[in-house]
C-alpha positions in Angstrom: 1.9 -20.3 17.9 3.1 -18.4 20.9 0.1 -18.5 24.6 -0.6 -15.4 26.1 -1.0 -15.1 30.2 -4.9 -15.9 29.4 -4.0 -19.0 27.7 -4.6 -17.4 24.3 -3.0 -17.4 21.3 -0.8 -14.1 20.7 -1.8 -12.0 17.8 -0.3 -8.4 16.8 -2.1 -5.0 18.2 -3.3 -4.7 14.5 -5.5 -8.2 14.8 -6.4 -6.9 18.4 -8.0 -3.6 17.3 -9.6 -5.2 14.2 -10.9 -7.4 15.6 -12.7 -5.0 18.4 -13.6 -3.3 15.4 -15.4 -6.5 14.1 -17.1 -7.2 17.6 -18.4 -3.4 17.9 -20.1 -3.9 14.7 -18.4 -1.9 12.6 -19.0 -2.2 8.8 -17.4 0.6 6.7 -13.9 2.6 7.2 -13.3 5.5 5.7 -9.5 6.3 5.3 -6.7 7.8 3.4 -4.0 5.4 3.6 -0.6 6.0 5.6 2.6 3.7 6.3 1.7 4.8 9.7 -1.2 2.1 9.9 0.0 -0.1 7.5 -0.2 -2.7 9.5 -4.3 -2.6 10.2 -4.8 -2.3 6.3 -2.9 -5.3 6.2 -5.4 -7.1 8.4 -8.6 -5.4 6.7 -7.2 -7.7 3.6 -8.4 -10.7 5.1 -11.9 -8.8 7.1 -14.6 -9.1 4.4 -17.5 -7.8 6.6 -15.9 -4.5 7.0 -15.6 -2.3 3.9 -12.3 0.2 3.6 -13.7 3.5 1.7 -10.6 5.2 0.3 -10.6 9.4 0.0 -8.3 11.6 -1.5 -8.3 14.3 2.0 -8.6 13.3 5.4 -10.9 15.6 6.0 -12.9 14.2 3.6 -12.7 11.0 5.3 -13.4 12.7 8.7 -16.8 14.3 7.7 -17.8 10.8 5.5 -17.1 9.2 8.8 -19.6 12.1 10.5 -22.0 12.0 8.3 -22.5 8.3 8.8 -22.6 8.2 12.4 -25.3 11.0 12.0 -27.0 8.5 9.5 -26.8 5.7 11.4 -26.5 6.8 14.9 -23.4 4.3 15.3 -19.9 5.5 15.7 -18.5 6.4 12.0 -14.7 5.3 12.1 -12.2 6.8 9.9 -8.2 5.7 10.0 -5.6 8.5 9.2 -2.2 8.8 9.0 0.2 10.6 11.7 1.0 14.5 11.2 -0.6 16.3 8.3 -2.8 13.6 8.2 -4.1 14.0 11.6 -4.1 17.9 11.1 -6.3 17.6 7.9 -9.2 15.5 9.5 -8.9 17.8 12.2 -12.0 19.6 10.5 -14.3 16.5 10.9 -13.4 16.3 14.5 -14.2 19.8 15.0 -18.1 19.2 12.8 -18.9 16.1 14.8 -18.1 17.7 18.4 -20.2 21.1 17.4 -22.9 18.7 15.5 -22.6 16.2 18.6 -22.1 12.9 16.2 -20.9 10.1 17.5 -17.2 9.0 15.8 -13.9 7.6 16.5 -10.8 8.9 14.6 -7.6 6.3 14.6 -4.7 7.8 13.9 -1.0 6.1 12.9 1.5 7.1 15.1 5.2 7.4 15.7 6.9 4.2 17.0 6.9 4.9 20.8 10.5 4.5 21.3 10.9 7.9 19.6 8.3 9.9 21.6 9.3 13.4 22.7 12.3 13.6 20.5 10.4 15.5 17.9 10.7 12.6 15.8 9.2 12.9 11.8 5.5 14.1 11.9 5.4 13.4 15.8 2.3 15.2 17.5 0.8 14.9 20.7 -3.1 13.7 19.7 -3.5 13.9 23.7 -3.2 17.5 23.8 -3.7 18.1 20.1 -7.6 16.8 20.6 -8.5 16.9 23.9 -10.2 20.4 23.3 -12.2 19.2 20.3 -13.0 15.4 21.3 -14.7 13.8 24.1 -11.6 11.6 24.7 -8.4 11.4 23.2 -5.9 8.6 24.0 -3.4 6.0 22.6 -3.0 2.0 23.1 0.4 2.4 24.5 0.0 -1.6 25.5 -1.8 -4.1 23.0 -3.0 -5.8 25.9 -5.3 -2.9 26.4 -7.1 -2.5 23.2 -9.9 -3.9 23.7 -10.9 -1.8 26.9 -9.5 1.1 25.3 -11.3 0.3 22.3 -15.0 -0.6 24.1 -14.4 2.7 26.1 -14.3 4.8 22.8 -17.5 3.5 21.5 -18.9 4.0 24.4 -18.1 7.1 24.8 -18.7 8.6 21.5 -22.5 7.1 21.7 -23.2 7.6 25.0 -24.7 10.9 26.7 -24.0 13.8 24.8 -22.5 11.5 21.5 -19.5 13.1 20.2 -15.7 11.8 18.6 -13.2 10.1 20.5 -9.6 10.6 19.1 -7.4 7.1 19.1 -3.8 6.9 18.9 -2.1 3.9 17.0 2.2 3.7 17.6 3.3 1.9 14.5 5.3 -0.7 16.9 2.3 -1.4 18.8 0.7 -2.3 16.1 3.2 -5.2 14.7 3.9 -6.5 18.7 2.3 -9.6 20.0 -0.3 -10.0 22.8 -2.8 -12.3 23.6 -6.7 -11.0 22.8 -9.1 -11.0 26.1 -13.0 -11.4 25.5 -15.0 -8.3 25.4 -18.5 -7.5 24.7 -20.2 -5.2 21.9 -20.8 -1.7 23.3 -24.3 -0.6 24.4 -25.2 3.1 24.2 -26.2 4.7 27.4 -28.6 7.5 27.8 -30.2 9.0 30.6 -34.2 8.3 30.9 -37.3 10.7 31.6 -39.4 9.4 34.8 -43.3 9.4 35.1 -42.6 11.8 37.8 -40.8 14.4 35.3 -42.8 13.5 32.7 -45.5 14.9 35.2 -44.3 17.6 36.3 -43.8 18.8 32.2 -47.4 18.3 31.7 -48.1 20.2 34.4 -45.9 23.6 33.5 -47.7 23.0 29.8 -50.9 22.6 31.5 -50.3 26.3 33.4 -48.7 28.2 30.1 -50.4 30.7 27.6 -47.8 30.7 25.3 -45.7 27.4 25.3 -43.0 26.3 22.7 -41.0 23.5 21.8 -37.8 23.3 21.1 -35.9 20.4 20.0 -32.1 19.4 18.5 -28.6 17.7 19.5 -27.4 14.6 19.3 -28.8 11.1 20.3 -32.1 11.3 18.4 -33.3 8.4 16.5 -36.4 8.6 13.8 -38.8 6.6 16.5 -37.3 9.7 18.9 -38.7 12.1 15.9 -41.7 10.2 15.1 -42.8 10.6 19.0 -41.7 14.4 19.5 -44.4 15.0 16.3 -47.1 12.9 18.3 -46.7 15.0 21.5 -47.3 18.5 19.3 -49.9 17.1 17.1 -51.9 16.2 20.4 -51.3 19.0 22.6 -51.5 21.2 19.9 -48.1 22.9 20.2 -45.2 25.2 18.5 -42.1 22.8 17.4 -39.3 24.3 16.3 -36.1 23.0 15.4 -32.4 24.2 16.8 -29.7 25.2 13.9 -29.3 22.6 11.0 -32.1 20.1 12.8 -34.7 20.8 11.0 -35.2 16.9 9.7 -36.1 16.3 12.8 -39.6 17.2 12.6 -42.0 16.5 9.1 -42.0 20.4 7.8 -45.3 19.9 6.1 -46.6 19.2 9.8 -49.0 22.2 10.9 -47.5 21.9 14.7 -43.7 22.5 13.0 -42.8 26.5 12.9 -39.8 27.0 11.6 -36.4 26.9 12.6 -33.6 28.8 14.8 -31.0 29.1 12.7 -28.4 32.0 10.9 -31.3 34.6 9.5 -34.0 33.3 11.3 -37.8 34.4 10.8 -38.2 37.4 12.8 -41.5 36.3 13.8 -39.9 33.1 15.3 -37.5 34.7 17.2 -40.1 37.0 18.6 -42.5 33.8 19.7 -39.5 33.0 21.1 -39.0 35.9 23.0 -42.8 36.4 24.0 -43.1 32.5 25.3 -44.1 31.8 28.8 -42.4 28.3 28.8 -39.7 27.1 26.7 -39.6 22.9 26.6 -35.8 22.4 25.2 -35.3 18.9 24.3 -31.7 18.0 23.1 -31.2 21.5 21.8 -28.1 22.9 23.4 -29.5 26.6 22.9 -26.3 27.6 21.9 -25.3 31.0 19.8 -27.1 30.3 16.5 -30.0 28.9 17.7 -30.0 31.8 20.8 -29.8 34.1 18.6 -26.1 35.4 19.6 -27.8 34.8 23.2 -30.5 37.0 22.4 -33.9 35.5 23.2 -33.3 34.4 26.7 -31.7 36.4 29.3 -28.6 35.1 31.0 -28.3 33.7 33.5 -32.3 33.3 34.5 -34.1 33.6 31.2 -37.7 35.6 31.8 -39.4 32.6 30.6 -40.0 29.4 32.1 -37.2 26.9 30.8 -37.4 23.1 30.8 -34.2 21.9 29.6 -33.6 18.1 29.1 -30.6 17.2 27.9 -28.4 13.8 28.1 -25.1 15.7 29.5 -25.7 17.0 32.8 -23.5 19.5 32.1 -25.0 20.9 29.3 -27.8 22.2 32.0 -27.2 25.4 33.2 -24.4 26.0 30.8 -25.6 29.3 30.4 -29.0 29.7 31.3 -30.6 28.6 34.5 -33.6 26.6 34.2 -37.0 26.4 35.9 -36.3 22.7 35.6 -33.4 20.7 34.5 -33.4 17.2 33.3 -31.2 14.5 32.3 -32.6 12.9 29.7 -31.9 11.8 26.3 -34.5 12.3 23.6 -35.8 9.0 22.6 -36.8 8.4 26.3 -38.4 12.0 26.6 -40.6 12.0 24.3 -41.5 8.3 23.9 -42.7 9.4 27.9 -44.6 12.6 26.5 -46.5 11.3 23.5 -47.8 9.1 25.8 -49.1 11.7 27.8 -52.5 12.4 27.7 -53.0 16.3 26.8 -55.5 18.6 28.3 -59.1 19.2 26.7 -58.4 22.8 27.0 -55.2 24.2 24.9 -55.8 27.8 24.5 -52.1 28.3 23.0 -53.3 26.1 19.9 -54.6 29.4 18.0 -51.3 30.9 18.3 -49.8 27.5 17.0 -51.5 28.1 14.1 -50.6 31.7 13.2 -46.7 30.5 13.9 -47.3 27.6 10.9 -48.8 30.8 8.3 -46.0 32.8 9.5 -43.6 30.3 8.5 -45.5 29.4 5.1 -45.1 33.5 4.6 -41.2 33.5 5.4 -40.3 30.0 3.4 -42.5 31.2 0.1 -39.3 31.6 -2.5 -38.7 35.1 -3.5 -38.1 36.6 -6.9 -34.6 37.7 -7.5 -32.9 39.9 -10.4 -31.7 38.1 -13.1 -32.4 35.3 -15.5 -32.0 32.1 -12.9 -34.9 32.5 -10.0 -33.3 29.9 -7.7 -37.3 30.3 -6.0 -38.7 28.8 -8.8 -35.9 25.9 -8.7 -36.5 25.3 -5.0 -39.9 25.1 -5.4 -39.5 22.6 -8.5 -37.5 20.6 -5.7 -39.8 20.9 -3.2 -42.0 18.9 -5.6 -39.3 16.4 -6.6 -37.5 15.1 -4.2 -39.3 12.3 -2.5 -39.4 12.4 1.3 -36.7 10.3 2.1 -34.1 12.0 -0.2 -31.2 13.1 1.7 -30.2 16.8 1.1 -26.7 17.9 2.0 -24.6 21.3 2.3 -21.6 22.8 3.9 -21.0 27.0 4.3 -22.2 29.7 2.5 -25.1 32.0 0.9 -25.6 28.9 -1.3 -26.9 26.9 2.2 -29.8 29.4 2.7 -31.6 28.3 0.0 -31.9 24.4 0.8 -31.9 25.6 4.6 -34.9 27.8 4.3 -37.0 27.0 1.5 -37.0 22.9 1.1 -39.2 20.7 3.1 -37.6 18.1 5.5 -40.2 15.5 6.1 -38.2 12.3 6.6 -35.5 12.0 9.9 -31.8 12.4 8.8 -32.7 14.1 5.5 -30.8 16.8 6.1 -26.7 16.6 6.2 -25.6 20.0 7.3 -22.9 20.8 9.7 -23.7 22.6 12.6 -20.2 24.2 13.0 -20.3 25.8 9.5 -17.5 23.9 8.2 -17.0 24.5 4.3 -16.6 21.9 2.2 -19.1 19.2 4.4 -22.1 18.7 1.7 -19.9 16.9 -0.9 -18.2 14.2 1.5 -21.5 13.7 3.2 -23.2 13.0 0.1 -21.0 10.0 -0.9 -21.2 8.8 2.8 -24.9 8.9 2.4 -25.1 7.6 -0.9 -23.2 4.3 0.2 -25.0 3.8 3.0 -27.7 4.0 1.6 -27.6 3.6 -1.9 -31.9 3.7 -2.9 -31.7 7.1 -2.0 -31.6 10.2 -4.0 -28.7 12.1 -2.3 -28.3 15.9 -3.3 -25.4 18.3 -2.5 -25.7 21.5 -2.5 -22.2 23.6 -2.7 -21.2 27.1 -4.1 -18.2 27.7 -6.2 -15.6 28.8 -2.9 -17.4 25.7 -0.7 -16.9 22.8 -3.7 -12.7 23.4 -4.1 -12.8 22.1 -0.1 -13.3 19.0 -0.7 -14.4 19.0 -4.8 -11.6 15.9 -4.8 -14.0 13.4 -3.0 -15.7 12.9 -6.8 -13.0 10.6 -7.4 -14.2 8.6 -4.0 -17.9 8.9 -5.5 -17.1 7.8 -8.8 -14.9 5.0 -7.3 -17.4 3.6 -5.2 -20.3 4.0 -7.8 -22.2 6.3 -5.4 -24.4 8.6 -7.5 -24.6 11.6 -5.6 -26.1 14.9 -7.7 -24.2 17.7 -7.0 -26.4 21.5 -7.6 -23.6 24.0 -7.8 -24.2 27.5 -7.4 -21.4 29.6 -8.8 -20.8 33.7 -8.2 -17.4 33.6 -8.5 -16.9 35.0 -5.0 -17.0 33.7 -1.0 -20.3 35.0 -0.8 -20.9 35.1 3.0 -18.1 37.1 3.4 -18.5 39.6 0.6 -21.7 40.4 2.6 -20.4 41.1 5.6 -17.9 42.8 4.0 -20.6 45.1 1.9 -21.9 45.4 5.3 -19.3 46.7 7.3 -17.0 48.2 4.4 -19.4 48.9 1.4 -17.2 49.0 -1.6 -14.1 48.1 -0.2 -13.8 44.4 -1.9 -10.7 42.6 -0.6 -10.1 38.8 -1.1 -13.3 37.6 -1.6 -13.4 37.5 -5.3 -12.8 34.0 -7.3 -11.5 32.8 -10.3 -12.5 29.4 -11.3 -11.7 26.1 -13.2 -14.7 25.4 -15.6 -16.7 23.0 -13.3 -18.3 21.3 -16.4 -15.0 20.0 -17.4 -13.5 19.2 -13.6 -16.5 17.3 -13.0 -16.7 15.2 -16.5 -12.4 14.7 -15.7 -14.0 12.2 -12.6 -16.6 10.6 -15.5 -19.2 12.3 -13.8 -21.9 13.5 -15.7 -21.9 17.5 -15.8 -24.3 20.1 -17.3 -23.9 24.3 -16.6 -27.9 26.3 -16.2 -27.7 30.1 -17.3 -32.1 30.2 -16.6 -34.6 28.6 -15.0 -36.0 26.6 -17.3 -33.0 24.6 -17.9 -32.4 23.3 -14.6 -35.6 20.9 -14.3 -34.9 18.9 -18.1 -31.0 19.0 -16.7 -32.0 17.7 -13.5 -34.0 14.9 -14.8 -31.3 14.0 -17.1 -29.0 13.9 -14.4 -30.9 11.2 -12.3 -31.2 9.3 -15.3 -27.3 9.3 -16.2 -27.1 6.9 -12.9 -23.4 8.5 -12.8 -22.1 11.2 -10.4 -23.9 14.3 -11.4 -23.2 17.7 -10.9 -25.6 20.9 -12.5 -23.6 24.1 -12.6 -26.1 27.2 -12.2 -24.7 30.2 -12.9 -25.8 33.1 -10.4 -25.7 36.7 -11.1 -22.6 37.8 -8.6 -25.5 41.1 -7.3 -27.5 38.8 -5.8 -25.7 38.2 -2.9 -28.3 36.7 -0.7 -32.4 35.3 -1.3 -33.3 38.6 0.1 -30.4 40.8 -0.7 -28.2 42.5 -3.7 -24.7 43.9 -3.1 -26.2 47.4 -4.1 -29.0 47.2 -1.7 -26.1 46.7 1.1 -24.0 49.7 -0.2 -27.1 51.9 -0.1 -27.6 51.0 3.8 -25.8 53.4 5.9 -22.9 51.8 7.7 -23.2 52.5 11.5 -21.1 54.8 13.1 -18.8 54.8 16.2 
C-alpha cells in the first residue's frame, strides 16, 4: 500500500470523511441515495457503528436529520445527492437555521474537472447555501477533510447551533491521500460570570413586574431543569419563545404560556406592561415579538436582559439595558444557584398569569360531531410525560400547540420556520432514536402529502410512529386568511384527496378514519396496541376553520377598508 507525506497509508477521500464521521461520534445517517456519493455508501458497507436510514425525499431526510440534532443536541448528518437532490433538502436547511439545530448536510458533487461548465446537475452549494447555513464549503483536497470536517461540527454546535452545508466532488471522493490525526469536536459556548449573574439579580431585585423569557438553540434538559429552579424560587413568569414550549414543565405554576402565532392576549399584554424582560436564548424574533409589537425598536420601554450565545444576535433589533454572551446551560445553572430575595412582590402577579393561561388552554367546544377539545383533553391525560409530540404547518398545529401539556425537555418537534410537511419525518427520526417512546404526529390533510412518503422509511425501519390526521379537505391557514382578507372569494385552497385509510394501510401501517368523538380514544388505544405504524384519520367539519373560529364567523367580520 501506497505512504502518504505523514508516513501514512493512503486511503480514498471517501475513507477520509468516514472515518471523521466515526471519530465525531456520529451514529445514524439519514440519506437518499445518489451515484454522486456512491463512493461513501460504499465505505458505510464495511462501518457497522454507524447506521444509514434510507428516505424516499431529501427533504425528508434533511428534517429527520433536524429533528435528531434537536433530540440529541449532536449534529444530525444527512447525505444527498447533487442538483434536485440538494434543492429538495433545501427545506431542512432552511427549519434547522430558523429553529437554530445543529446539522451538517453532505452533498455529492460534480467531478471538479467539470466545474463552471454548467456540467449535468452542477450548482454552486457555496452560494446556493451561504444565506441559509452557517458555513457552506467543499473538500476540494482530500488532504483537508478532516479539518474541514472538525470545522463543520464545530460549527454547527457551537454558539448559536445551526447547519453547515458540505460539498463532496465525486473525484475527490475515489483519490488517494494519506489520513492526519484529529480529535472529536467539543461544543463551545459562551459562559455567564458571578459578576453577571449579579448584576441579573440585582435588576430582578429592583423590578415590580419581571418576566422570563426563554428559547433558541443550545439548551440541554439539565439547562431546562435549572431555568424551572430559578422561577420556582424567585417566584417568577416563564414563558416560552415560538415552538419552545418543552422547555419548561407546563403543569409548573411559574410556566405562563407561550409567544407564539395567536398568542394569549393576556400574555402579550404582561409582556407589554413588564418592567424587565430576562431573555435567555430566545431570539425575540417576529412570532415570538409579536410582528415586533411588544417591545419598541430600537430601545424597548422595558428593561431588557438579553443573553444570547451569538453576540450578534444582541442588539439585532432591540437594544438592551444589558447584553450578554451566554449560552443557556451556563445561565441558568449560574441563576438557580442564586439565592432569591425574601421579598418578591411580583409573585401575586405570577400567579394570575398561570389562571390566565389555564383560562386560554381550556379546549373549547366547536360545531359539529368531532370536539377535537374533548380529544386533546383525552391526550392530555394519555400521553405520558416523556412522549414526544410532533407537527409541521397549519390550523391542525394549534391544537397540539395550545392545548397539550409539555412537561418533559424535547417533547415537542415543531419547526420554528413553519415548514409543512416536518411532523411526519420528525416522528420516525424520533422514534428511532428513541424507540421506548410514544411518538405522535400530528398533520392535516394539505401538510401530510409533503412528506406522507416517509411511512415507507417508518415502516422500513420498524419505527412505530402514530400519526392523528386531521382532514378538511382544504389548506386551512390559508383559506383563513383568505376569509379574512377576501370573504367568499375561495381560490386554490380547496383539496381533493386520496382515501388516507387506504394510502396508509398500502405502507402496512395500521389505519382507522373517526367521524365523532367517541371513536377516537378505543381507535387510539388500538393503535398503540397494533405496535405497527399508525395513523387515525379524524374527519373535521371544513366550517370550523380554526379552535376559535368558523368560516362564517369570518365572512360576517367586516373586511377593513383602504
Amino acid at each position: 500500500m501506497n505512504e502518504g507525506t505523514t508516513g501514512g497509508p493512503l486511503v480514498t477521500g471517501a475513507r477520509l470523511l468516514v472515518d471523521q464521521l466515526r471519530l465525531h461520534g456520529v451514529e445514524r445517517i439519514f440519506c437518499v441515495p445518489g451515484e454522486s456519493f456512491m463512493a461513501v455508501l460504499d465505505e458505510l458497507y464495511d462501518t457497522s457503528d454507524i447506521k444509514v436510514v434510507t428516505c424516499r425525499h431529501e427533504g425528508g431526510a434533511a428534517m429527520m436529520a433536524e429533528a435528531y440534532g434537536k433530540l440529541t443536541g449532536r449534529p444530525g448528518i444527512a447525505f444527498v445527492t447533487r442538483g434536485p437532490g440538494a434543492t429538495n433538502a433545501s427545506a431542512g436547511i432552511h427549519v434547522a437555521h430558523q429553529d437554530s439545530t445543529p446539522m451538517l448536510l453532505f452533498i455529492g458533487q460534480i467531478e471538479r474537472t467539470v466545474t463552471e461548465r454548467g456540467a449535468f446537475q452542477e450548482i454552486n452549494y457555496r452560494a446556493m447555501f451561504s444565506p441559509l447555513a452557517k458555513w457552506a464549503t467543499q473538500i476540494d483536497d482530500g488532504r483537508r477533510t478532516a479539518e474541514i470536517v472538525s470545522r463543520a461540527f464545530h460549527l454547527a454546535s457551537s454558539g448559536r447551533p445551526g447547519p453547515v452545508v458540505v460539498a463532496l466532488p465525486e473525484d475527490m471522493l475515489i483519490e488517494r491521500a494519506a489520513a492526519v490525526p484529529a480529535r472529536p469536536y467539543q461544543r463551545i459556548q459562551a459562559g455567564l460570570t458571578s459578576e453577571d449573574c449579579e448584576a441579573i439579580g440585582r435588576a430582578v431585585r429592583s423590578a415590580d413586574r419581571p418576566i422570563v423569557v426563554v428559547g433558541g438553540g443550545g439548551w440541554s434538559s439539565q439547562a431546562a431543569h435549572d431555568a424551572m429552579q430559578f422561577a420556582e424560587r424567585w417566584d417568577l413568569p416563564i414563558i416560552a419563545s415560538f415552538r419552545c414550549q418543552d422547555y419548561v414543565d407546563n403543569t409548573h405554576r411559574s410556566y405562563v404560556g407561550n409567544l407564539g402565532l395567536g398568542a394569549n392576549p393576556a400574555l402579550l399584554a404582561a409582556v407589554r406592561e413588564a418592567d424587565l424582560i430576562l431573555a435567555v436564548g430566545a431570539r425575540l424574533g417576529e412570532i415570538s415579538s409579536n410582528g415586533y409589537s411588544l417591545l419598541r425598536i430600537p430601545c424597548p420601554e422595558q428593561d431588557l436582559i438579553h443573553m444570547h450565545p451569538d453576540p450578534d444576535e444582541i442588539g439585532r433589533v432591540y437594544q438592551p439595558t444589558l447584553g450578554i454572551i451566554a449560552g443557556s446551560e451556563s445561565t441558568f445553572r449560574h441563576l438557580a444557584a442564586a439565592e432569591p430575595p425574601r421579598e418578591r412582590p411580583w409573585a401575586s402577579r405570577t400567579r394570575k398569569l398561570r389562571d390566565a393561561y389555564l383560562d386560554w388552554t381550556a379546549p373549547p367546544a366547536v360545531v359539529g360531531p368531532v370536539q377535537m377539545g374533548e380529544i386533546m383533553g383525552y391526550l392530555r391525560e394519555r400521553l405520558p410525560a416523556d412522549a414526544i409530540v410532533t407537527n409541521g404547518a397549519g390550523n391542525f398545529a394549534i391544537w397540539p400547540n395550545r392545548y397539550h401539556r409539555y412537561r418533559t425537555y424535547r417533547s415537542m418537534l415543531a419547526p420554528v420556520s413553519g415548514s409543512m410537511g416536518y411532523g411526519i419525518p420528525a416522528a420516525v427520526a424520533a422514534k428511532i432514536q428513541f424507540p421506548g417512546r410514544l411518538v405522535v404526529a400530528f398533520a392535516g390533510d394539505g401538510d401530510i402529502l409533503m412528506t406522507g412518503q416517509e411511512l415507507a422509511t417508518a415502516v422500513k425501519e420498524n419505527a412505530p410512529i402514530l400519526i392523528v390526521l386531521l382532514n378538511n379537505n382544504m389548506y386551512g391557514t390559508i383559506r383563513m386568511h383568505q376569509e379574512r382578507a377576501y370573504p367568499g372569494r375561495v381560490t386554490a385552497t380547496t383539496l381533493v384527496n386520496p382515501d388516507f385509510i387506504r394510502f396508509a394501510e398500502s405502507f402496512g401501517a395500521f389505519a382507522e378514519r373517526i367521524t365523532k368523538t367517541d371513536q377516537f380514544s378505543g381507535a387510539f388505544e388500538r393503535a398503540v396496541a397494533s405496535q405497527k405504524v399508525a395513523l387515525l384519520e379524524i374527519i373535521i367539519d371544513p366550517e370550523i376553520i380554526s379552535p376559535t373560529d368558523t368560516i362564517t364567523s369570518l365572512r360576517k367580520r367586516k373586511r377593513p377598508t383602504n
